[in-house]
DOKOLVEX-887923 format. One record per residue (C-alpha): residue in one letter; chain; x, z, y. Coordinates in steps of 0.2 Angstrom, whole numbers, m for minus. Example, Ala and Ser with C-alpha at 12.3 -4.5 7.8 and 13.67 -1.06 7.14 Angstrom:
REM residues 2
A, A, 62, 39, m22;
S, A, 68, 36, m5;
//
This chain:
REM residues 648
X, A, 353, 0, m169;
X, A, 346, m18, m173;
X, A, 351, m34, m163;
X, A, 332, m34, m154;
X, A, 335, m17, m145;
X, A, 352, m23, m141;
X, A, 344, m39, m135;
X, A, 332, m31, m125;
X, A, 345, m18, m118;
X, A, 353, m30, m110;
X, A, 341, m41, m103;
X, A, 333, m23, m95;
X, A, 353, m19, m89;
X, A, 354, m35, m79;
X, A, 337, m35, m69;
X, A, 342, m16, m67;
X, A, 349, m10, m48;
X, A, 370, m8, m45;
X, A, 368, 10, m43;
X, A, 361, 11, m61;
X, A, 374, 3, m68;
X, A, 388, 13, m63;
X, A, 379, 26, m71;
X, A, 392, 26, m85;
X, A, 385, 6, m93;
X, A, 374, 6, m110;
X, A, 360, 3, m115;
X, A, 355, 22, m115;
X, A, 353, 23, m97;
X, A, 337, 13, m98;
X, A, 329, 28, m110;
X, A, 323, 41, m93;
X, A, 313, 26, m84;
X, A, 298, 28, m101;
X, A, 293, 44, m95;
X, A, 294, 40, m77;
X, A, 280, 23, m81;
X, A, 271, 36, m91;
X, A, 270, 49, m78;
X, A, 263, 36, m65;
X, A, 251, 29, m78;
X, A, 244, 47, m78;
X, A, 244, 52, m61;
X, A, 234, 36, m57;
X, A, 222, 42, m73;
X, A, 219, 59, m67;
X, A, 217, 54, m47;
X, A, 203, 41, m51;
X, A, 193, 54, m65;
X, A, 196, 67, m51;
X, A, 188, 57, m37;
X, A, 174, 51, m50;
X, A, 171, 71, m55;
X, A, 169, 76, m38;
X, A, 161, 64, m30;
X, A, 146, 69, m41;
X, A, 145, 84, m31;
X, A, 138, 82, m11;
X, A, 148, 94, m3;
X, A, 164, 86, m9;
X, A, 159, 69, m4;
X, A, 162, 73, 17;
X, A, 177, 79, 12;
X, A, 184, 63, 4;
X, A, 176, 54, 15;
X, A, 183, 63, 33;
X, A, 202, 62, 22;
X, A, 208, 46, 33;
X, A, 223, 38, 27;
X, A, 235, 26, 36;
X, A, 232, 7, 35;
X, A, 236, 3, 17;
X, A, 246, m17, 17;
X, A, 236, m30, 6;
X, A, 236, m50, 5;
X, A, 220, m58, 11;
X, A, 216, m72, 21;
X, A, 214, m70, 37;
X, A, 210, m79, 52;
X, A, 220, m77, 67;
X, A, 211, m84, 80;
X, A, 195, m96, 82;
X, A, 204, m106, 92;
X, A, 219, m108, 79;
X, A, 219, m125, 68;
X, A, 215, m122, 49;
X, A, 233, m124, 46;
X, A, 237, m108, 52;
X, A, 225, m98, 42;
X, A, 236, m93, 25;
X, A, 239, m78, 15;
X, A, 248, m65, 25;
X, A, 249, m46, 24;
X, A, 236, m37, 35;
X, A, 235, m19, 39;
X, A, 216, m13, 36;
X, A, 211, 3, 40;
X, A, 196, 10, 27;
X, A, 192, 26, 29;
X, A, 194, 40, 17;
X, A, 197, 40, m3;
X, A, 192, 20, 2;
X, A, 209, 15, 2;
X, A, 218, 21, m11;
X, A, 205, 16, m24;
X, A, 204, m2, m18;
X, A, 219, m6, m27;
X, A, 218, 2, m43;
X, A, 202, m9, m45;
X, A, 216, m23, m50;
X, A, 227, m7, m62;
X, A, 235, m14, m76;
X, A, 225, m1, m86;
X, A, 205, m4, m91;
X, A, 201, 14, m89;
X, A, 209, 17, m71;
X, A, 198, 0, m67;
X, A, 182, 8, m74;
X, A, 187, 23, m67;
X, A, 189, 18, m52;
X, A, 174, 9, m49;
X, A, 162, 21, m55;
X, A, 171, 34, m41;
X, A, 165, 20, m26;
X, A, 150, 18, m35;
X, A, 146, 35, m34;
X, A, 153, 36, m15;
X, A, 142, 21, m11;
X, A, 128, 31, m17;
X, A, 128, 47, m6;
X, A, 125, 38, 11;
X, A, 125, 21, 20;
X, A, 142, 25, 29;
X, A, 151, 25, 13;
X, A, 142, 10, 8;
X, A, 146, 0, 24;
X, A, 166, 5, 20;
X, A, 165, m2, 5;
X, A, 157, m20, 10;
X, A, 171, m19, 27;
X, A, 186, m17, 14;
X, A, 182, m32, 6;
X, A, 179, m25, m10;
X, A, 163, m32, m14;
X, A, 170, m48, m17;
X, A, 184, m40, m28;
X, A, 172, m31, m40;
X, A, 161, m47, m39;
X, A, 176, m59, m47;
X, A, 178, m47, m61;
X, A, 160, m46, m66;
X, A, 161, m64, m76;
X, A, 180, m58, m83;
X, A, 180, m39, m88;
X, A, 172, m31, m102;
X, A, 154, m21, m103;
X, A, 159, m4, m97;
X, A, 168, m12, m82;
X, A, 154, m22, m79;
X, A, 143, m10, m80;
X, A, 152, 1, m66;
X, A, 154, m15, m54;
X, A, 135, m18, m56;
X, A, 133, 2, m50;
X, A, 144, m1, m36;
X, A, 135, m16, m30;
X, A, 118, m7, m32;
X, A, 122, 9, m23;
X, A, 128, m3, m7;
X, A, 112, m14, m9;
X, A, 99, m1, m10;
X, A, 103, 10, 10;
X, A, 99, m4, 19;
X, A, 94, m24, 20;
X, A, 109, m28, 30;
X, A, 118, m21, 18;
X, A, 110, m29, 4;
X, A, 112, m46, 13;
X, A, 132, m41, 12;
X, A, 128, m41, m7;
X, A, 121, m57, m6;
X, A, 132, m66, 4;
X, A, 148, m60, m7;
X, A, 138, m70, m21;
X, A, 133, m56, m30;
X, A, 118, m61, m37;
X, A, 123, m78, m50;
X, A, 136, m62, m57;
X, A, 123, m50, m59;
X, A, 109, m63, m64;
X, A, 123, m70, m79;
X, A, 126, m51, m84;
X, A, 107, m50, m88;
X, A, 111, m65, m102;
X, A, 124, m50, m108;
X, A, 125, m44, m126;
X, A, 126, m27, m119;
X, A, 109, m19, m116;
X, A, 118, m8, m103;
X, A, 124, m23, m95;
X, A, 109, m31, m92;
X, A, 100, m14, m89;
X, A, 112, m11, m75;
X, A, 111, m29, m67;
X, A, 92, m28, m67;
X, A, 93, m12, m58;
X, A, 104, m20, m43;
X, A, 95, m34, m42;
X, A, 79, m20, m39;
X, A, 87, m11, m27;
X, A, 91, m29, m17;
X, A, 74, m37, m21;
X, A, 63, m22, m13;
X, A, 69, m23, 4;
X, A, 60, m37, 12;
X, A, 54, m55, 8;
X, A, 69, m65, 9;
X, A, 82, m54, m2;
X, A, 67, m56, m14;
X, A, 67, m74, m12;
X, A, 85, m76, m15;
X, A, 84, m67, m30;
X, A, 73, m77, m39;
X, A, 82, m93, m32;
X, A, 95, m87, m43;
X, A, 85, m87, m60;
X, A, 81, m67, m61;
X, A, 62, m69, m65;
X, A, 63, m80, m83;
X, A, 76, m66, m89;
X, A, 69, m52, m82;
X, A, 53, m55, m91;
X, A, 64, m56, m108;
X, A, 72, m42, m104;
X, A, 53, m32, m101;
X, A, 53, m38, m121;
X, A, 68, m29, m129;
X, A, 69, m16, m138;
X, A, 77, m5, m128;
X, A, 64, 9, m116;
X, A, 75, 9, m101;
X, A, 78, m8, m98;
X, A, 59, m10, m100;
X, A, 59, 2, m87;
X, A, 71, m7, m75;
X, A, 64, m24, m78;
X, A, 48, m20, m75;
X, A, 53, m12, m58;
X, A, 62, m26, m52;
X, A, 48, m37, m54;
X, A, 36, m23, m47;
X, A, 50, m24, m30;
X, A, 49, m44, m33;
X, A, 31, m47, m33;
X, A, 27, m34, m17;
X, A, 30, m45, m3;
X, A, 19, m61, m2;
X, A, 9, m72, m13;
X, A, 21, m84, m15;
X, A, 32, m72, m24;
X, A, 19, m64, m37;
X, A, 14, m81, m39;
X, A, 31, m85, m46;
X, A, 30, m69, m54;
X, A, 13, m74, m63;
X, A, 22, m91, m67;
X, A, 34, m85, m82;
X, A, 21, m76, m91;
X, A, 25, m58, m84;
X, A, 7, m52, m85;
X, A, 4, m54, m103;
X, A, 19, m45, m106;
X, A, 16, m32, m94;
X, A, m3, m28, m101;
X, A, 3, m26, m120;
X, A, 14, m10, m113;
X, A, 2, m1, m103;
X, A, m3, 10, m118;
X, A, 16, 14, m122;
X, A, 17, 31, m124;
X, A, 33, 33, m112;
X, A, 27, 38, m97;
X, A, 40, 30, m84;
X, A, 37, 14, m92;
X, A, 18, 15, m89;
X, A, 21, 19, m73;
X, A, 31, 4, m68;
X, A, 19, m7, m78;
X, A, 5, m1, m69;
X, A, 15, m3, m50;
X, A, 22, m22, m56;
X, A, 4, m25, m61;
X, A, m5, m17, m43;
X, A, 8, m28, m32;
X, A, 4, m44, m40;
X, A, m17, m41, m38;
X, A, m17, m36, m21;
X, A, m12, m51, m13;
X, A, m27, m63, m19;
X, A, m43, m64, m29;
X, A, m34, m78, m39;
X, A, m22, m66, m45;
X, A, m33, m50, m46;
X, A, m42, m60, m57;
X, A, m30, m65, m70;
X, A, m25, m46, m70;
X, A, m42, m44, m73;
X, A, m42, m57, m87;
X, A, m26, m49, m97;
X, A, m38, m37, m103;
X, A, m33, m21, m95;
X, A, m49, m14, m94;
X, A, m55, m1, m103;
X, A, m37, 1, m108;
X, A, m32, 6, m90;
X, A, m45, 19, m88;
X, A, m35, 30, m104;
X, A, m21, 30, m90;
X, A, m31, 42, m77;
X, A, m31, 56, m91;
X, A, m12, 53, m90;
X, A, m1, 71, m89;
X, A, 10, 62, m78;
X, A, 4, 62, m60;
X, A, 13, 46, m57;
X, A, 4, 36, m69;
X, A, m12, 43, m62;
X, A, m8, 36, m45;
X, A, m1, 21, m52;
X, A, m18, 16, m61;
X, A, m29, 23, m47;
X, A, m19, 9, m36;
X, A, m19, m6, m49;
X, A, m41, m2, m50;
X, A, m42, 1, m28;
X, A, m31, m17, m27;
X, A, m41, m27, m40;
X, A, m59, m16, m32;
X, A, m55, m22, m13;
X, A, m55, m41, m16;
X, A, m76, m44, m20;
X, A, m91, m38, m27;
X, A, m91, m46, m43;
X, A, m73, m37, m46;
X, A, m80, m20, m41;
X, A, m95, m22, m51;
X, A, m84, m24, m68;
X, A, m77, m9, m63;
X, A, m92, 0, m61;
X, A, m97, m8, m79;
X, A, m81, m2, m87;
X, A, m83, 16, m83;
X, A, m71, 14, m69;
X, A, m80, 25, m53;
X, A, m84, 39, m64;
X, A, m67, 39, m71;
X, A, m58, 39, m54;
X, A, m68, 54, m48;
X, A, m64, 66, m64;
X, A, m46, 60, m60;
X, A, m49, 67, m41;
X, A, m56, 82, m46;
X, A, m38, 85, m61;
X, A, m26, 82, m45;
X, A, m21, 87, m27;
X, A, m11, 80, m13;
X, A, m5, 63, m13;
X, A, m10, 58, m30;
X, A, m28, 58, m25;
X, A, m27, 44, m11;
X, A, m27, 30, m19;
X, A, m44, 35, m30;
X, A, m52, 41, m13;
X, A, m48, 23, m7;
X, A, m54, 15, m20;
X, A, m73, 22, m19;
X, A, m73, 18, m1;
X, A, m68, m1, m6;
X, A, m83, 0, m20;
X, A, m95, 6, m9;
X, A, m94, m4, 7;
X, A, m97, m19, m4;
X, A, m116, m16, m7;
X, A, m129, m5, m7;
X, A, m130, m7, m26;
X, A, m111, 0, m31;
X, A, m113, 11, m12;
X, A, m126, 18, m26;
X, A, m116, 18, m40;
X, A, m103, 29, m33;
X, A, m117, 43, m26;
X, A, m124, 45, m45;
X, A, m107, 46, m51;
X, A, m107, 62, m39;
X, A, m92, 53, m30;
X, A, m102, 59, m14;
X, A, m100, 82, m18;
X, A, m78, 75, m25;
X, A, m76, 68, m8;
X, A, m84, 80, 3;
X, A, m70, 93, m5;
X, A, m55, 81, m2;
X, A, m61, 81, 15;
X, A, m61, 100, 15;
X, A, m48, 104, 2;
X, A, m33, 94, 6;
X, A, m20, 99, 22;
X, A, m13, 84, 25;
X, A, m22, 73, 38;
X, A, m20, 56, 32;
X, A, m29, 61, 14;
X, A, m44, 66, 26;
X, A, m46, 52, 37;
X, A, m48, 41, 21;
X, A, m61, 54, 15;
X, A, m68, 52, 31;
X, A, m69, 33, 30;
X, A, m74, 34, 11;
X, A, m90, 45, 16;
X, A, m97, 33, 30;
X, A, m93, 18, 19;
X, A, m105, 26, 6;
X, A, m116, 30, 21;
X, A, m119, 17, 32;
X, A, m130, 6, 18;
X, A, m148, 13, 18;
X, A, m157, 26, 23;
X, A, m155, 35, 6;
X, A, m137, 32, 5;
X, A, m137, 42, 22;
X, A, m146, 58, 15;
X, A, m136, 57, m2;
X, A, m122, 60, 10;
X, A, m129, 72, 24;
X, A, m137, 84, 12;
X, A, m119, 88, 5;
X, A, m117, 98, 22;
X, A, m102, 85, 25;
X, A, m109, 81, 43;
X, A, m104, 97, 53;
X, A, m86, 95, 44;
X, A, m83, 79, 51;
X, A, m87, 84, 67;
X, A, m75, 101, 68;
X, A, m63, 89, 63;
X, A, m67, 76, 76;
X, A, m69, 89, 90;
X, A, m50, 97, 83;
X, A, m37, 97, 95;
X, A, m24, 99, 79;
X, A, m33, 83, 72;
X, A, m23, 69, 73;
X, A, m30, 53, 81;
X, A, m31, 40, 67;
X, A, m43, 56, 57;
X, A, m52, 58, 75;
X, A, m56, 41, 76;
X, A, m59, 39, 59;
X, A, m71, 55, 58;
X, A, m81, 49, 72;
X, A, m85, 32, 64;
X, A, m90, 41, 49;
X, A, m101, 52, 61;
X, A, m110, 35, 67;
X, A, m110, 27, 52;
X, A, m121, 40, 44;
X, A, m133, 45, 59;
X, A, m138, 30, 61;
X, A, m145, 27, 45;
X, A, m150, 45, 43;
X, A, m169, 51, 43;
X, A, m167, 67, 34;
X, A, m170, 75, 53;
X, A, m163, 94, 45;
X, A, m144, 88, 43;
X, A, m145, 80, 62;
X, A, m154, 93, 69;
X, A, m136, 104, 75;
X, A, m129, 91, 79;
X, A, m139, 95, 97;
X, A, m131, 111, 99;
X, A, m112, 106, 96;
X, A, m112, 87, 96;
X, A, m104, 79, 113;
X, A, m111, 69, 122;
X, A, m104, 52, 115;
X, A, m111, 58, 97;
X, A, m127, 65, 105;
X, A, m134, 49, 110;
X, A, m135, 41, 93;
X, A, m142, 59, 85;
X, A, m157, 59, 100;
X, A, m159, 38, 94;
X, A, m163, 44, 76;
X, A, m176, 56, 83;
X, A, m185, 44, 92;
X, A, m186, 33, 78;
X, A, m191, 45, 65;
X, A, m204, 58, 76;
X, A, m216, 43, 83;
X, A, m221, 40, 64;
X, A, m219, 57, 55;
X, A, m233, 72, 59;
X, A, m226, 83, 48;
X, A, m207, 82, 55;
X, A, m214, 82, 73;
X, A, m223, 98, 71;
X, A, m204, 106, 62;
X, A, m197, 98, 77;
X, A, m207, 109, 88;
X, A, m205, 126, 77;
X, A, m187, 127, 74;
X, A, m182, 125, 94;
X, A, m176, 107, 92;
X, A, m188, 99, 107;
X, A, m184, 114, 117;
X, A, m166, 109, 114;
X, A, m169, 92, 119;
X, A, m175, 97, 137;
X, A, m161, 106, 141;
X, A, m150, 89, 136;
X, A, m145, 83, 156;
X, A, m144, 65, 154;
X, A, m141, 50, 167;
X, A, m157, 43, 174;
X, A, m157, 26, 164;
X, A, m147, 30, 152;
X, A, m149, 25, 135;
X, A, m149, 45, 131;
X, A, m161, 47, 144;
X, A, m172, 32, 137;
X, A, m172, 42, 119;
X, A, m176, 57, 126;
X, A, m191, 50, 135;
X, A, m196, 41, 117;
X, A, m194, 60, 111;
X, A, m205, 67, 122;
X, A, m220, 54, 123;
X, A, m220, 58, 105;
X, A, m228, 76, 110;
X, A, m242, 81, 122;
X, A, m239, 83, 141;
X, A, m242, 101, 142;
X, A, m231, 105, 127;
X, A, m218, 96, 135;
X, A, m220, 103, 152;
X, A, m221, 120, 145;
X, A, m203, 118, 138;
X, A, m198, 112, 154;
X, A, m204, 123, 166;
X, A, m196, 139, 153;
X, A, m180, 130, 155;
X, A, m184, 130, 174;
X, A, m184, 150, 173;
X, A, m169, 151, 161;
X, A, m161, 140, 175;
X, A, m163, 150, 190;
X, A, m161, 167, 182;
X, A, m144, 161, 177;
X, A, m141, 153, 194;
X, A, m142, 173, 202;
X, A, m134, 183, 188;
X, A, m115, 172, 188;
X, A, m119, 155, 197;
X, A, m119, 137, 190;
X, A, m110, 130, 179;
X, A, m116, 111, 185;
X, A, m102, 100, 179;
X, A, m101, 84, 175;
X, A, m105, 82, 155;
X, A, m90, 75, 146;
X, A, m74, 66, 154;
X, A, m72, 49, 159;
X, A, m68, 41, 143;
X, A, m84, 46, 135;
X, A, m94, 40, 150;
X, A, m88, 22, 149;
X, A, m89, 21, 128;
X, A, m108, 27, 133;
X, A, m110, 13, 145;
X, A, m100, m1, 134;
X, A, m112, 6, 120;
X, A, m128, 3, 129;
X, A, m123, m12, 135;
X, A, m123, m18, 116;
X, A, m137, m12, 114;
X, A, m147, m20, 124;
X, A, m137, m36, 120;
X, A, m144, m32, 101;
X, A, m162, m31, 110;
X, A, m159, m47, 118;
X, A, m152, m54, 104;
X, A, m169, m47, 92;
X, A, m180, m55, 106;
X, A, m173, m72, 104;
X, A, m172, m71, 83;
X, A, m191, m66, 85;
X, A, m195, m79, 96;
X, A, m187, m93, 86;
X, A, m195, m86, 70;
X, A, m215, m87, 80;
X, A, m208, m107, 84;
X, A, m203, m109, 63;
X, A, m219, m103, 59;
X, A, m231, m114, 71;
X, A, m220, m130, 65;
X, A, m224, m124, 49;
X, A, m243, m119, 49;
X, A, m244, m137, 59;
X, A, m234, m146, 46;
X, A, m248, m140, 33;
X, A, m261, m144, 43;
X, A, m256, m164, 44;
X, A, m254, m164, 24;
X, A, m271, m156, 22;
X, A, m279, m169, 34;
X, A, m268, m181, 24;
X, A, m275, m175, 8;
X, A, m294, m177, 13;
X, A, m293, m193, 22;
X, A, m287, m198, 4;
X, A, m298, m191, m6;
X, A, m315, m198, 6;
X, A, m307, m217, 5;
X, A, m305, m215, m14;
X, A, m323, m208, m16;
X, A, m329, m222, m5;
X, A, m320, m236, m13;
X, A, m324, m229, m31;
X, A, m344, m228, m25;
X, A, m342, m247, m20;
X, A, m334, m252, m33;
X, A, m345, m258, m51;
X, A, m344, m246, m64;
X, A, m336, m257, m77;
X, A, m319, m259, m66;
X, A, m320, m241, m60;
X, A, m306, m237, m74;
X, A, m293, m252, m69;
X, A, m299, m248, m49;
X, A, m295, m229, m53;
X, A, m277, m233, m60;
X, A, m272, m245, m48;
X, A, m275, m233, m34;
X, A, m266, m219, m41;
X, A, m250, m231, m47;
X, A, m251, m237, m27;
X, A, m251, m220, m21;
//
């Protein structure tokens, strides 16, 4: 045996327990206590991969979390009372109760060991991550602050873990977020994206994602701490997936106001973000495309430098995309750069871009198709020109089949609003829209009990929109058999306009039962329905009309002695006052014309007046020169003829 293990013998032999050394003395008794280190080194190993292995499963996570263990001692500061002076606040052992597996992997965090450390923060990670409850353990055992510490000290795979851990308690709640915030999370995780370690930084970027997305504030804080400049690095490595991540996190950034896409904007992130919409991995377009939608809908401003990266054509390629996602993604980034103006829908429409969004409508189903219906109801309300643009795209037949096609109600009612933007321009818009048989549709799904009420209310102003613009009189014509009265009103108001001035669709009128119809219609003496009707009928000889009446007259009493009356009042009480609120409108419009035309007849009297005085002007002129140039000798009729103009 050499003089250093006899050396270290001892030294072990003297810091050893009495019972030990009574043992029988030498330095031999020290050999059993290896294995006993080792064994402990192990146990610890396999507990933290256990927990790690089987937290990945969700019906083993109840179990460890319902596994309460008694209150495990640690040092921490606490404060005693808020009453007590600072000088009593000192590091003292506490008793905390954390529930669950919580407890006993709290202090293998500080293990001896790397690989229990690493171990045993990828197992909260992964607990954090099933639900909030977990997560809000984590944040009350004071662990956060724990795992915080070590992000500037440990090594890339603990760092790594402890970024996974503070994203899966950040991304349940705000609050919770905030708790990441307030351990001083973010200058850790915003120093791990200047890492060596793609993984690192791709980590870090993805917590700061999950806190960013939340609301306007966490989003704030995070760019207060310096993410933005080194996340728009990071959108320029190498590496696919940390593009992916960065690109979300300034996608979850830009969301909220202005102020933060302007920041956004600021580093350069557009540029950057253009070049990779034609890179073939799909996930990475599709983050591209949601960063580049958030920071155009906020502003024309920033629409327009979207606009001026250069993204169009090159977007367009995107709505042939396998992936659904980047469908959606690219129909959003076109509806929130179309909304803003005209001038912005109409480079659109000069790109291709209607005609492209209505073949991706007809490739796709369900959800994916919203944001493209959107986005040819923003187009067409912004003029009768793209409201045109849009119907010879056949935009009009692809939206009349969303309406019909689609179950879910929310995809409707924007159909439904879509087809009375497009409707409610011009006449021809209206017919372009009608003869698509769309009319009756709306109105089944408007009368539908199972409707909901934003696709009623949304159905019944498309109804409006249109029929009041409509004059092709054979799509309004059922609408007097099944329309209520609230609709009816407005389909008698195109009649009377259309019938005065059209022989040809008077005498259909007649034929195919539609005045007869309009006899039968029981309206309120004064009525703006009873003033159509009357409109209607002064359109048609007396005895036609009477003839009509007095066979209704009959019907009436014949049906009176076979099952009695069915005399009730015509719609409830809702639909009564929306008649009356409307008529009063419109006879505020009337009022309103009145006035306009009467202040128009005053222009043009001050006008024709005004002309009159020059005129008079004029020849009072010419008759003084002729009379002065007739006075005046021939030889200084040159100089008296220049002197007169220059005067003038």
């Amino acid at each position: 045996m050499s003089q250093r293990q006899v050396l270290q013998g001892r030294e072990l032999w003297a810091g050893a327990p009495t019972g030990w050394r009574r043992g029988g003395g030498g330095v031999c008794s020290t050999l059993p206590l290896s294995p006993v280190f080792e064994q402990y080194q192990n146990a610890r190993t396999r507990f933290v991969q256990m927990v790690a292995e089987q937290a990945t499963r969700p019906q083993n996570v109840e179990t460890l979390q319902n596994a309460v263990t008694p209150g495990v001692p640690v040092l921490r500061s606490v404060l005693i009372h808020d009453e007590a002076p600072r000088s009593q606040n000192a590091l003292q052992p506490v008793r905390i109760n954390i529930p669950g597996i919580m407890s006993l992997l709290r202090p293998l965090l500080l293990d001896v060991v790397p690989t229990i450390q690493q171990t045993a923060a990828l197992a909260l990670g992964r607990l954090a991550n099933y639900n909030d409850d977990l997560a809000e353990a984590v944040v009350k055992g004071d662990i956060l602050p724990q795992l915080v510490y070590s992000l500037a000290e440990q090594n890339c795979v603990y760092k790594k873990a402890a970024a996974f851990v503070l994203r899966a308690v950040g991304k349940h709640s705000p609050q919770l977020a905030q708790a990441t915030v307030d351990c001083g999370a973010l200058d850790s995780l915003v120093m791990c994206l200047e890492d060596f370690d793609p993984g690192v930084k791709e980590a870090a970027a993805w917590a700061l994602a999950y806190i960013a997305r939340h609301n306007a504030e966490l989003s704030q804080a995070v760019v207060d701490a310096g993410a933005v400049p080194l996340l728009v690095f990071c959108i320029q490595e190498p590496e696919i997936a940390l593009k992916r991540i960065a690109a979300s996190a300034l996608s979850d950034i830009s969301k909220h106001s202005p102020e933060l896409a302007q920041t956004v904007v600021d580093v350069g992130a557009i540029a950057h973000l253009a070049q990779m919409i034609l890179n073939p991995d799909e996930k990475l377009k599709h983050q591209v495309l949601s960063a580049l939608s958030h920071i155009a809908k906020h502003s024309v401003d920033l629409a327009e430098m979207v606009v001026e990266a250069e993204i169009f054509p090159v977007v367009l390629t995107c709505l042939k995309d396998k992936d659904e996602y980047v469908k959606k993604n690219a129909c959003t980034l076109i509806r929130e750069i179309a909304k803003h103006t005209p001038e912005l829908s109409q480079l659109i429409v000069n790109a291709g871009g209607v005609a492209a969004v209505i073949d991706c409508l007809e490739s796709c189903r369900g959800n994916i198709r919203l944001p493209g219906i959107m986005m040819l109801g923003y187009v067409a309300a912004h003029s009768e020109n793209l409201a045109m643009a849009v119907i010879i795209s056949k935009g009009v037949p692809q939206l009349s089949a969303c309406l019909s096609e689609e179950p879910e109600d929310h995809i409707k009612a924007a159909a439904a609003w879509a087809l009375g933007q497009v409707g409610r321009q011009t006449p021809e818009h209206a017919r372009a829209v009608a003869i698509t048989n769309v009319l009756p549709v709306l109105l089944a799904l408007y009368m539908s009990a199972e409707s909901s009420e934003d696709l009623q209310v949304k159905s019944k102003r498309a109804i409006k929109n249109i029929i009041q613009k409509c004059t092709y009189l054979p799509a309004l014509e059922p609408f007097l058999y099944d329309a209520p009265p609230n609709i009816l009103k407005y389909v008698a108001g195109q009649f009377s306009k259309v019938l005065p001035h059209d022989s040809k669709a008077r005498r259909l009128f007649v034929t195919s039962g539609g005045l007869k119809k309009i006899q039968e219609i029981k309206a309120e003496p004064g009525s703006l329905l009873q003033e159509y009707i009357n409109n209607i009928n002064s359109c048609y000889p007396e005895e036609i009309v009477r003839g009509k009446e007095e066979g209704e007259e009959k019907e009436e009493e014949e049906g009176g002695r076979r099952g009695g009356g069915e005399g009730e009042g015509e719609g409830e009480e809702e639909e009564e006052e929306e008649e009356q609120e409307e008529e009063e409108e419109e006879k505020k419009k009337k009022k309103k014309k009145k006035k306009k035309k009467k202040k128009r007849k005053r222009k043009r009297k001050r006008k024709r007046k005004r002309k009159r005085k020059r005129k008079r002007k004029r020849k009072r002129k010419k008759t003084m020169m002729t009379s002065l140039e007739e006075k005046t000798p021939r030889c200084c009729r040159e100089t008296f003829k220049t002197y007169l103009t220059t005067s003038v």
